[in-house]
C-alpha positions, 0 to 999 in steps of 0.5 A: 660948870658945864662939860660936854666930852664926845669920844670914839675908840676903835678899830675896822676890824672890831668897830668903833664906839662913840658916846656923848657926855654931857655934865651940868654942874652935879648932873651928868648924862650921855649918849650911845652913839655907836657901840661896836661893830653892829652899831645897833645899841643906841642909848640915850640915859636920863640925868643923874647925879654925878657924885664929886669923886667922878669930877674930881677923877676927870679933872686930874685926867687933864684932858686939856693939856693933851696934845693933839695929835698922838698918831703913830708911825705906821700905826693901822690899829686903834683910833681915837678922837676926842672933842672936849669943852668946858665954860672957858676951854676947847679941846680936840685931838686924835691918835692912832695906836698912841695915846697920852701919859693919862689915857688909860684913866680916861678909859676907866672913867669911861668905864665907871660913866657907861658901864654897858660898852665896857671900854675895859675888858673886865677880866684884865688884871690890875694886881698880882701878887706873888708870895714866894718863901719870906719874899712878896712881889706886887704890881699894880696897873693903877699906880704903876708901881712895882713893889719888893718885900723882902724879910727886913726891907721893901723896895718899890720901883716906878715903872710907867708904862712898862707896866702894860708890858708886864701885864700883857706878859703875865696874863698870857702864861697864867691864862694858859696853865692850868694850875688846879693840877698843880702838886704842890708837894712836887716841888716849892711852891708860892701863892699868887693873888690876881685882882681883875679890872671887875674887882674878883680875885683869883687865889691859888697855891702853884708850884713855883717853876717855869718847869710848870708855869711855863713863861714864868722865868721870862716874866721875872726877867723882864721885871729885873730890867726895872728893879736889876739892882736888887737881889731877891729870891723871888726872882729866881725861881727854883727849877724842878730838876729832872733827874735819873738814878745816878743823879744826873740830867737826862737830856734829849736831842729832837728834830722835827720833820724836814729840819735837820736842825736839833733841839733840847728838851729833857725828860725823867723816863729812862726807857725813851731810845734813839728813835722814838717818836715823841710829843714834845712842847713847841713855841710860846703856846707850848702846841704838842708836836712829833719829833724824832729822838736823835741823841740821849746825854746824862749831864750834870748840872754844871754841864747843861747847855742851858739853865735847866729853867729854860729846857722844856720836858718831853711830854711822852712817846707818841702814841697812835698815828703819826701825823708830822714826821 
């Protein structure tokens, strides 16, 4: 049987990839037509053997019963067409920003035929797995799967293409702590395994905080809108109470320049005073910004506005010049 598939993906802003594919029986070749935003690796391979693992992968794509057209409303992102035929079938579609149920296999296949253009990021997560207390929780990108042990049960959901949500959601807080300062006897702490797409893992014990992994209360809650019907400890990380001397929460209110708005943060240093300049978390991206301390309030816990999780910690009195108050 004889397949010849030509494929573009891409964007203005980061160029557009177009190759070739050509299989004749159990030989397969291809072409480099463009390769990103320079266009200047052009590549024509010799023929080799195509073991049956790849065909039997391309046809579980099914590529022939895509539709032909996945374009979204409004959508100025990612492009894609392709032309695909084989000895009795013709195929051509396109999309922007939308793709069909098995796109993202497509890719992969891609990936493992023409591993130069790199159509998956190598560093993308496939797996993670969180080990916290006697409870595991797994998600994996192939089968879309969301897995729950618990000590006398397993649950697994089936989650489709939320699956993307949750990745994206995890390598932006795991990308961006540093967990090799993780004190591991500060508080509980789990282990956590990420299998990335070029078959590395990362493996590493942190405490199991959204205190130290900030972002991390958000990430089990959007896993809670596909399993919300189970009840497991893993989804309730402990938070890592910060506490003075009476037993009580230290909370600060803060504002910013030229906003008379407050917020809440809170902090363990019994010395901070109406006043103080202080480097405090902003945002999603945590950036470090001044704020003018304008209240203090010793709380117990049943009195917090919000679930202490969800309060972020002062990082210190300023120190040196002033720069946005």
């Amino acid at each position: 049987m004889t397949v010849k598939i030509k494929f573009t993906v891409g964007s203005i802003a980061e160029g557009y990839k177009t190759v070739a594919i050509n299989i004749d029986g159990d030989k397969v070749s291809y072409k480099i037509l463009r390769s990103g935003l320079l266009d200047t690796v052009k590549k024509t391979s010799p023929e080799f053997e195509m073991p049956d693992k790849w065909f039997e992968e391309l046809n579980a794509i099914e590529i022939f019963s895509w539709e032909e057209n996945y374009s979204a409303d409004g959508g100025d992102g990612i492009h894609w067409e392709l032309i695909a035929e084989d000895d009795e079938k013709i195929y051509r579609g396109h999309g922007v920003d939308a793709y069909p149920e098995t796109f993202a296999r497509f890719m992969d296949w891609l990936d493992v035929i023409i591993p130069e253009l790199e159509f998956v990021d190598r560093k993308r997560s496939e797996s993670l797995t969180i080990y916290f207390d006697d409870e595991k929780l797994c998600i994996d990108r192939r089968s879309k799967s969301l897995t729950v042990t618990k000590k006398n049960s397993r649950h697994i959901y089936d989650i489709g293409d939320e699956i993307k949500n949750l990745f994206d959601c995890c390598q932006k807080f795991f990308d961006n702590t540093d967990t090799t300062d993780a004190d591991i006897n500060s508080g509980t702490h789990a282990e956590i395994e990420i299998v990335r797409h070029d078959g590395t893992r990362q493996s590493f014990e942190t405490i199991y905080s959204d205190s130290f992994i900030s972002g991390l209360t958000d990430f089990l809650e959007l896993i809670r809108t596909t399993a919300n019907d189970l009840n497991a400890k893993i989804f309730a990380p402990p938070p890592l109470g910060v506490v003075n001397g009476s037993g009580k929460y230290i909370l600060c209110k803060v504002q910013f320049k030229g906003s008379y708005k407050s917020y809440t943060y809170r902090t363990e240093d019994e010395t901070l005073t109406v006043g103080d300049i202080l480097d405090v978390p902003v945002g999603r991206n945590n950036e470090i910004n001044q704020a003018r301390l304008v209240d203090i309030a010793y709380c117990e816990e049943y009195e917090l506005p919000f679930p202490l999780s969800r309060i972020k910690s002062i990082i210190g009195k300023h120190v040196g010049e002033v720069l946005n108050i």
